[in-house]
N, C-alpha and C positions, 0 to 999 in steps of 0.2 A: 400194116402200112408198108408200101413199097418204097423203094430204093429213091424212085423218084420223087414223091412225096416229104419223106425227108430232106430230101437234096432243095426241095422247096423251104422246107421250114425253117432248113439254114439259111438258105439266103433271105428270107425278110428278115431274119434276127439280126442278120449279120447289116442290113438296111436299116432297121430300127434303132442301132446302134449307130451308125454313122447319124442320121440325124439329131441324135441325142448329143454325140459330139458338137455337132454345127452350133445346135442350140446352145450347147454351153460354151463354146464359144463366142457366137454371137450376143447373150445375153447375161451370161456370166453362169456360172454353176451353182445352182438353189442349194447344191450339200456344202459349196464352202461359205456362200451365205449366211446358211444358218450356221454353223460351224464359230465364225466369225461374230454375228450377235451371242452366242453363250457363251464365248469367251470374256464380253463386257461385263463384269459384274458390277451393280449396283452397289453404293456405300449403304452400310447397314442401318439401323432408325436407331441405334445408340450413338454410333458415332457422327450422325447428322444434329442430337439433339445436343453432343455435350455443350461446343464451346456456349451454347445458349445460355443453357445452364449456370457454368460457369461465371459467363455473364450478368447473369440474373445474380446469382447469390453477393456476388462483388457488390452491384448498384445496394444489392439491400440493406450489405454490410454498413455501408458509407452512407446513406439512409437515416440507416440506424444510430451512426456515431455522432452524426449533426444534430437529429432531432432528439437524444436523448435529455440534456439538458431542460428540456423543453416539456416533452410529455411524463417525466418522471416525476415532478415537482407535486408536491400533493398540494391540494384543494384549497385552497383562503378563503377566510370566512371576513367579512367586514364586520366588525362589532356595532353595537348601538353608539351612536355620539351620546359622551355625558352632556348633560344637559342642567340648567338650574331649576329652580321650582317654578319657574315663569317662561321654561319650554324653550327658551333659549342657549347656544352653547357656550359650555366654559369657557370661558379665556385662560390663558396661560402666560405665567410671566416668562419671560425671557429671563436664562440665566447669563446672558452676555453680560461683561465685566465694561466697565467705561473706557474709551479708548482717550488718546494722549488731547482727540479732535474734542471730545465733550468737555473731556477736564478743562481745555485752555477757554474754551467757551465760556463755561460755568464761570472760571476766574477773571475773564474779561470784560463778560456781558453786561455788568451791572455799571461799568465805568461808560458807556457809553451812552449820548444823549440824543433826542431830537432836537433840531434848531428852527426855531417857527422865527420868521420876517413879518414886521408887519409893516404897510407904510402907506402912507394917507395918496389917495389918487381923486385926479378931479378937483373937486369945490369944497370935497366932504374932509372936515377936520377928524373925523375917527380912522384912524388907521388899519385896515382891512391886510388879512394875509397877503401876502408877494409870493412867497418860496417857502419852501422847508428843506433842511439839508440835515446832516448828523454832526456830533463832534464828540468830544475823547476829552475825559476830566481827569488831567494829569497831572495834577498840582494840589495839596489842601494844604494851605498855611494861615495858622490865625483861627480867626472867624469867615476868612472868604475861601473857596477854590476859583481853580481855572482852569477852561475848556478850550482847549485848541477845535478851528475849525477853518473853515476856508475862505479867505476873501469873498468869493463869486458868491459865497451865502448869504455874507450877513450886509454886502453892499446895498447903499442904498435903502438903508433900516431907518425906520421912526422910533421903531421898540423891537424889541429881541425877548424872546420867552423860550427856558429848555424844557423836556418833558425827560424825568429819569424813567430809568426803569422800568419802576416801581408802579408808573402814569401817574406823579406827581409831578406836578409843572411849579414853575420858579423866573420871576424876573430875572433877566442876562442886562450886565453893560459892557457896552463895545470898550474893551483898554484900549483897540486899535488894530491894524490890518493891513498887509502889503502886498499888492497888484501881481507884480512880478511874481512873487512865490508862491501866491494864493493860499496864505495865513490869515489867521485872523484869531484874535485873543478875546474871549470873553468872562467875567467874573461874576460868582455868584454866589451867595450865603452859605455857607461850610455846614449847618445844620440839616441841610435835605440832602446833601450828598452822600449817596450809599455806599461808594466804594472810588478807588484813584488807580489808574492802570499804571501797572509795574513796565516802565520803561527799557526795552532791550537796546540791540545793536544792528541796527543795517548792513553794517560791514561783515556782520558774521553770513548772512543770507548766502547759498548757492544759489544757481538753476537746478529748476527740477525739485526744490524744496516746497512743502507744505505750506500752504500761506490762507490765514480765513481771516475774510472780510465782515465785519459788523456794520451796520446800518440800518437806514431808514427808504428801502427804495420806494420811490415813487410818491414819497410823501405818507405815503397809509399802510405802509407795513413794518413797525416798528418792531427794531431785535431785530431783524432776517439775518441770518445766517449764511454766508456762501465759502466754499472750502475751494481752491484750486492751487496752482504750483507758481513757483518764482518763473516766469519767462525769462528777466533779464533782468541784473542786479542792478545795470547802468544802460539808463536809455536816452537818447538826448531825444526833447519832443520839441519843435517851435511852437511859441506860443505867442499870439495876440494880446501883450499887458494894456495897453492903453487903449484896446477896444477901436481901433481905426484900422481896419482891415487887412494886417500887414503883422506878418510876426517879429516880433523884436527883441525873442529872449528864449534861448535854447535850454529849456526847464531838464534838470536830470532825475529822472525817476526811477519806481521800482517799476517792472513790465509785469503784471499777470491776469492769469484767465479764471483768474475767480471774480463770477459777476459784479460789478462795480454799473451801477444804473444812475438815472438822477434821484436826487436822492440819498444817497449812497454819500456822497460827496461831504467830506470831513469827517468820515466816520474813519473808524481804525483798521488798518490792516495787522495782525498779527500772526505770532509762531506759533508753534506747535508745546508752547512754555506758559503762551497767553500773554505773553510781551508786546508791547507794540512798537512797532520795525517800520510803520510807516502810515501817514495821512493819505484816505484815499483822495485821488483829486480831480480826474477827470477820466472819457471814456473815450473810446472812436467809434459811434454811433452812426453807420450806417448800416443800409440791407446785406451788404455783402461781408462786414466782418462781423466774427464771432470770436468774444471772447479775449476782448484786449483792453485792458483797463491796466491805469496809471497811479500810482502812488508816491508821495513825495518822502522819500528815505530819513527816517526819524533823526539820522544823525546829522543830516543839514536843516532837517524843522527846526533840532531842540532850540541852537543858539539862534536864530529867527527869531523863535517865539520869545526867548528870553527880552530880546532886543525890544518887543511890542510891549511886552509885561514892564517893559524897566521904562522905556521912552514913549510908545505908543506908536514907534516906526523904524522900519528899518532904514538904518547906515548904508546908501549905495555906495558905493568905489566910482567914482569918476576922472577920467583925466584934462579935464577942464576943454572939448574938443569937441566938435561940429564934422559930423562925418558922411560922406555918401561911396556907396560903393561901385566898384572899378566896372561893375558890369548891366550898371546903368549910363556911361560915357560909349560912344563910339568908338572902335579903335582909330582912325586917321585925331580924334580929339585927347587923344591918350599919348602917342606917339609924338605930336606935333606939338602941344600945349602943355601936355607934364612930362615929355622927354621922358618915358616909361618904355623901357626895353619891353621890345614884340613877346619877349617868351616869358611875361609877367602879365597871368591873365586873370589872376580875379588877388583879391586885398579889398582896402577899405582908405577912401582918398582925405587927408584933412581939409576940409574947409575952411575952418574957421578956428583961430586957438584962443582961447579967453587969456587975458591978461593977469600975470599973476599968478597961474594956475601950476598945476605940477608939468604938464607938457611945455608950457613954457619955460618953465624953470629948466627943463631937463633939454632945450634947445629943439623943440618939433616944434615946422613952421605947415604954414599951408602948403597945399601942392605934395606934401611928402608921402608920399604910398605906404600904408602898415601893411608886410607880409605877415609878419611873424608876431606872438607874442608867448614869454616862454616857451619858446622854440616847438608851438602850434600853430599850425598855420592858420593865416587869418584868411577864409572866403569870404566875408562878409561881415558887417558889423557889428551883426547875432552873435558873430566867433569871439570879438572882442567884448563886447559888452559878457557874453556869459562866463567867459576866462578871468575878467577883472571880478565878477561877484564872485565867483570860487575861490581866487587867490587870498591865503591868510596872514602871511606876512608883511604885507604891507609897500611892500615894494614888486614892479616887471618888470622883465626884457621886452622891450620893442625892436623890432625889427623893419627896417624899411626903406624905400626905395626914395634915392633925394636926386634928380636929373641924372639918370641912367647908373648911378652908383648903388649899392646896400651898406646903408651901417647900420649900428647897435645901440642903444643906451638905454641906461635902468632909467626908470618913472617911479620917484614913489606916489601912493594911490591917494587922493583926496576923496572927502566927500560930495555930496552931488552938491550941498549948497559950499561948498570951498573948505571947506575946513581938512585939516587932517584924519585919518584915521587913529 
């Protein structure tokens, strides 16, 4: 090879190289390239799989600790039911002990009666049922007992018949029975009476106390049994005595929600002793209440009853006066005609004062406005009326309004037909 020849070789090498440069200029250079990809190394297949791992064995732990309760418990087997020889199953006595609720029942239950009415309607002289209510035999003296029950039952009777217990029935006669309080006295031959309820106290009662009602609800279920609590020791309820559509007599009773139906009515409410703490006496019977039934507290029945047992009626308190009240008048016929200061808006106005009477005596004329009596206020004439039959001493304060003045004076109480107490 000559001088020239070589001289050629270099220069295309020396060509071949300069484009090599351009190239890797222009396009980047394939050796730092690749250079550059093997320097990325890939994370290894252990270190990709731990935290999984990891993760996995944790879940299965906690897995584990939740459901062990669960699937470690070994196998139950159910046994055969014992059975008697006629393929049916044993029964089992209850070892429960009596509670305070059976015992009072068991010691009450027998003293309590059904009250059958009977009274002739029409043309027909036989006396055909009216009503059925309950009552409470709280009395044996002698040869005869006596059954407290309520007015509203044995009103309006031809004949009266009880049913004990026991379903032994017995001629009843009325001793007698008072509107107002819804008492009523009946007596009967001491030889079928099974048993006489042990008398408690009303005043002892809470709210919130135990209280079971005995009776007869509805006529046809005799004995029932209902258990609920004292609502309210003292409730004043209006009541309709004289049946003319207008309440006349603010009845104070026991409040509670053990069922009290018709029926029900003169049967016994008692304690948790098996005492009896109260007459049941009437109910608030519509759709939307539940559970409010009234009872007349033993310790304003007893001497009522006594009163019927001993006379065959009760002794009202009267103060010999004709009353209407302040918020049946107009105001311009208040202000103008009884000179009744504007800021005196309800009381109880006299009409009319009987001669002789203790209002008279005690100087109350007409026209005098009662606010007060024993420094309760009087709205109405329910107020006074029901304050004089409470009162037991025999004397009150009135208070009241005489042409735009107030004075004071005691009244002592008469009875409705004049006499004194």
């Amino acid at each position: 090879m000559d001088r020239h020849d070589q001289s050629n070789e270099r220069d295309q090498l020396h060509e071949s190289e300069q484009q090599k440069d351009w190239l890797d200029t222009e396009l980047g250079s394939s050796n730092r390239e690749e250079t550059m990809v093997r320097t990325q190394t890939k994370p290894s297949f252990v270190s990709r799989m731990f935290p999984g791992l990891v993760g996995g064995v944790i879940g299965a732990l906690l897995t584990g600790a939740i459901a062990y309760p669960f699937i470690d418990q070994p196998a139950t087997s159910v046994s055969d039911t014992n059975v008697t020889s006629q393929g049916t199953p044993v029964q089992t006595s209850s070892n429960m002990s009596d509670s305070s609720v059976t015992n009072a029942v068991a010691t009450a239950q027998p003293a309590v009666v059904t009250v059958n009415n009977f009274a002739q309607t029409g043309f027909s002289s036989e006396a055909v049922e009216a009503g059925v209510g309950s009552g409470v035999i709280y009395k044996k003296e002698g040869d005869s007992a006596y059954i407290a029950t309520n007015h509203h039952v044995v009103n309006g009777a031809d004949k009266l018949t009880v049913t004990f217990n026991d379903g032994t029935t017995a001629e009843a006669t009325l001793m007698g029975s008072d509107a107002t309080y819804d008492l009523a006295v009946l007596k009967v031959d001491a030889d079928k009476v099974p048993a006489v309820i042990s008398i408690g106290k009303s005043s002892e009662l809470k709210p919130g106390q135990t209280v079971i009602a005995i009776g007869n609800p509805l006529g046809q279920f005799e004995n029932s049994v209902t258990r609920g609590v004292v609502s309210s020791t003292s409730r004043l309820v209006p009541v309709d005595t004289d049946e003319n559509g207008q309440a006349d007599f603010n009845a104070e009773v026991i409040q509670t929600d053990a069922a009290i139906n018709p029926g029900n009515s003169g049967g016994a409410l008692i304690n948790e002793e098996g005492q009896l703490v109260g007459i049941n006496s009437m109910k608030i019977a519509t759709a939307e209440v539940e559970g409010v039934g009234f009872s007349i507290p033993v310790d304003i029945a007893l001497p009522l009853i006594n009163q019927i047992e001993q006379t065959g009626e009760v002794n009202h308190p009267s103060l010999g006066v004709s009353l209407r009240d302040v918020s049946e008048f107009p105001p311009g016929y208040l202000t103008e005609q009884i000179n009744l200061p504007e800021s005196v808006t309800a009381g109880t106005i006299i009409v009319e004062v009987q001669q002789n009477s203790s209002a008279a005596k005690a100087g109350l004329e007409a026209r005098d406005v009662i606010v007060k009596i024993n420094d309760k206020d009087v709205s109405s004439f329910i107020d006074l009326r029901s304050e004089l039959i409470r009162d037991t001493d025999g004397t009150v304060d009135i208070e009241y309004v005489r042409d735009g003045k107030t004075e004071t004076v005691q009244v002592e109480i008469q009875n409705a037909n004049g006499s004194a107490l």
